[in-house]
N, C-alpha and C positions, 0 to 999 in steps of 0.2 A: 516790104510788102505789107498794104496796110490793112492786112483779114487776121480776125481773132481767133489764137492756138495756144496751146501751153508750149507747143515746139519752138514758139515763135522765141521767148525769152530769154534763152540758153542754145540758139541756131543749128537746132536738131534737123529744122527745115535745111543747114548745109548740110549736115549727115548724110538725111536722107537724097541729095543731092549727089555728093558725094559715091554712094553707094550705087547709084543708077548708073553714075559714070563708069565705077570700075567694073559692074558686073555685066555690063550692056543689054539688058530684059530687052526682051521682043513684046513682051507679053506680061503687064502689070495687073496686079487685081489689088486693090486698094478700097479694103472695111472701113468704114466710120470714116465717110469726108467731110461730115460737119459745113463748115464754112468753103472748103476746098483748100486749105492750107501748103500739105502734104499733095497732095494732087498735083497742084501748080511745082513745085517744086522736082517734082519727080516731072513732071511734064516740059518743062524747062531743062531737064536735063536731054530726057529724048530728043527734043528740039535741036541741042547740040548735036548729039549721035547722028541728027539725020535718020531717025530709023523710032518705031515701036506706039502702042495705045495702050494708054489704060480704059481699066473699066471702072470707075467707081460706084460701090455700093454702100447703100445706108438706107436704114429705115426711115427717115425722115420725119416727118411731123408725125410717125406713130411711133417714135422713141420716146419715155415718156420723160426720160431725161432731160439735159442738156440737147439741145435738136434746131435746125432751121429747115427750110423748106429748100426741096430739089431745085426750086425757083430760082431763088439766093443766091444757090450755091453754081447754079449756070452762070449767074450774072457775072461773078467772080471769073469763073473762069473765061467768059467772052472777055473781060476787062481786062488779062491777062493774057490774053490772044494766044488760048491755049483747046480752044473747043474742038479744035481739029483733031486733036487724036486724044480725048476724051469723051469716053461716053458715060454718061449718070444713068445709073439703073436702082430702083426699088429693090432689095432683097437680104434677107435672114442671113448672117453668118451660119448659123447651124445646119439650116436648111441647105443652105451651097456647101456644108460642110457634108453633108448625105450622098449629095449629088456630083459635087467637084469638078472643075473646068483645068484644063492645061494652063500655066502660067510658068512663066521664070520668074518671076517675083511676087510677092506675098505683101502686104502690108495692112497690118491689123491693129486696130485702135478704135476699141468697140468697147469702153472701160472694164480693160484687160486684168484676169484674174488668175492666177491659179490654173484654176478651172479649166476655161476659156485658152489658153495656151497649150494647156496638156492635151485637150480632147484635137487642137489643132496638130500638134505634132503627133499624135497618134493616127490620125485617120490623114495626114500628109509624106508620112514616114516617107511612101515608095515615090512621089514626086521628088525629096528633097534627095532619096538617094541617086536619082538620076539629073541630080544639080540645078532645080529651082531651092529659089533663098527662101526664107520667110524672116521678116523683118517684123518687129513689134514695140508697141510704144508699155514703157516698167521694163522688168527687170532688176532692180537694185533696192536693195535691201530699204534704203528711203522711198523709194514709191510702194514699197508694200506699207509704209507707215503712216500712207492719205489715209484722213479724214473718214471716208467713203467708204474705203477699205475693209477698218476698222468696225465701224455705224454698223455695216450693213454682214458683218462678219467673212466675208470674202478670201476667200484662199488665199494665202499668197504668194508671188513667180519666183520670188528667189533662193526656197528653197529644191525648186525642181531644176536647177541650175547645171549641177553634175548630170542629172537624170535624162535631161532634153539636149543637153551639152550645148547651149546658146552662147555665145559671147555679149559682152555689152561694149556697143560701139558708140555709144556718149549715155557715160553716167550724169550728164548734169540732168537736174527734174525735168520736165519727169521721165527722162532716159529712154534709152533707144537698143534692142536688142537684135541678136543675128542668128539665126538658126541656119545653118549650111551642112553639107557631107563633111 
């Protein structure tokens, strides 16, 4: 697939493939789609199941990061003949962290810190004990050693590892993690 990811280089996009398959979500919510990488992938999975939508959320050209527009990232996915049971929507991880929607699956990749994953399994705790996933891009002890990380002094995920009791389901970079019951 020729759309630009860090998943793309070490085929975390199979992972996350992978993971759709065996866990069969009804119901995907899906942080930080960027280009639609991870999207496609997980929506290609559905496609197989016969069954499920995601919703993808991003801030879009008001991230002030790394960002493309919701434009773009449609385009990707019409080119991918995947718009049917994708929907791109505007909106604040935090904010939908206050408010929270029903989901069997979680995926979060919103340059993930510490932080940012603790206050998720915190305020997700009672969804995941009644068996939605939450899937997240770091975890391993090398992605807490980017660059970025570092610069901007940002917590980092793997020592909350025992704490959140996450598994890591592809440590290659910048790695893919599993948070289940």
């Amino acid at each position: 697939m020729n759309i630009e990811s860090s998943y793309k280089k070490n085929n975390i996009g199979n992972t996350i493939y992978d993971v759709v398959l065996k866990y069969k979500p009804f119901k995907i919510i899906d942080f930080g789609v960027l280009y639609g990488y991870s999207t496609i992938c997980m929506a290609k999975a559905l496609k197989k199941l016969g069954r499920g939508k995601i919703y993808g959320y991003d801030l879009w050209d008001k991230y002030k990061y790394k960002h493309t527009s919701k434009r773009k990232t449609q385009q990707n996915l019409d080119k991918f003949n995947v718009s049917d049971i994708v929907k791109l929507r505007e909106k604040d991880f935090y904010k939908w962290l206050k408010s929270r929607e029903n989901f069997d699956l979680l995926h979060i990749d919103i340059s993930n810190d510490g932080d940012i994953i603790e206050e998720a399994y915190k305020r997700l705790k009672s969804f995941i004990k009644k068996g939605s996933i939450v899937i997240f891009e770091g975890g391993t002890k090398e992605r807490d050693k980017e660059k970025w990380v570092i610069k901007y002094g940002k917590k980092p995920i793997y020592p909350l590892k025992n704490k959140i009791k996450y598994r890591i389901i592809n440590n290659k970079w910048p790695s893919l993690s599993l948070i289940e019951r």
